[in-house]
Steps between C-alpha positions, in 0.01 A plus 500: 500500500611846378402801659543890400334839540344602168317786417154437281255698314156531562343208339161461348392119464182409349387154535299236736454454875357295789484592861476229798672222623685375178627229688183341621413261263879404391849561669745773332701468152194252373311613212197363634512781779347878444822611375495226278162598393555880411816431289331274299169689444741763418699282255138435331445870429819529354488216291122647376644830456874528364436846380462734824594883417479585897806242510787619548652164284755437774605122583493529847099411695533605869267312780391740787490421849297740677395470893220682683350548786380134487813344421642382907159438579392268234765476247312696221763658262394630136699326233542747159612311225611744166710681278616853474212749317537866334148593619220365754216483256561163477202249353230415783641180572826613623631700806696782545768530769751835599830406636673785629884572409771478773744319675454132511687185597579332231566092586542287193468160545577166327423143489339354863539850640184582300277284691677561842385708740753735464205793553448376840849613568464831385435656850670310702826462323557638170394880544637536837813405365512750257364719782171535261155501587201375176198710508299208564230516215573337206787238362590530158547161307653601113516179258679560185700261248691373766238307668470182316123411711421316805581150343837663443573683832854336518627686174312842604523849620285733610553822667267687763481879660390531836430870563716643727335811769683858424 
């Protein structure tokens, strides 16, 4: 596991979501679970629609963790699965998400580190040591050519931005 400072843009993502307990029904990393779900009705809509002007054609989909208020007390988390957009008049069937720009830990991540529970570590290890503190909203998961898929976690990487508080 790599870790470094970064500074991102504001992003605008347009794509699908879910919000509960994504875990209920199937454990993490299996495609049968509400993560699972969202990427693939997301892949659908791609597939039905390879011509998207609001795209902004880039070959990197991100997958949003977002906590709430709900979140300790019941595990709820909204999942946002998408792709960078130039506008948010997006077609009806699609949601639009702000991502503000700032400073963000930036922890790439190969092979079994994927599905580890490296993020579990963030607070208790990782940021401290870097005498860093996240902001505690949202985790950041970007997927681009070099993740090969969950059959091929092994041969992957995948980086994610945890945003860190100013």
């Amino acid at each position: 596991m790599n870790t470094e400072v970064v500074h991102l843009e504001p992003m605008l993502l347009g794509g699908v979501g879910f919000y509960g307990d994504p875990f209920s029904k199937r454990g993490g990393w299996d495609s049968d679970n509400e993560i699972g779900r969202a990427w693939n009705r997301f892949a659908r809509y791609i597939e039905e629609h390879p011509v998207r002007s609001y795209s902004c054609g880039k070959s990197c989909m991100y997958e949003i963790h977002i906590t709430g208020s709900e979140t300790d007390e019941k595990g709820h988390i909204e999942i946002f699965v998408g792709e960078e957009v130039n506008t948010p008049q997006l077609p009806f069937t699609l949601s639009v998400k702000f991502f503000p720009g700032g400073d963000y830990l930036k922890v790439t991540l190969s092979g079994r580190e994927i599905d580890s529970d490296w993020w579990m570590r963030l607070d208790s290890e990782i940021l401290p040591s870097m005498g860093l503190k996240q902001d505690g909203r949202f985790i950041i998961q970007a997927y681009d050519q070099r993740f090969l898929g969950m059959d091929r976690l092994e041969e992957s990487t995948m980086d994610a931005y945890i945003p860190l508080k100013r």
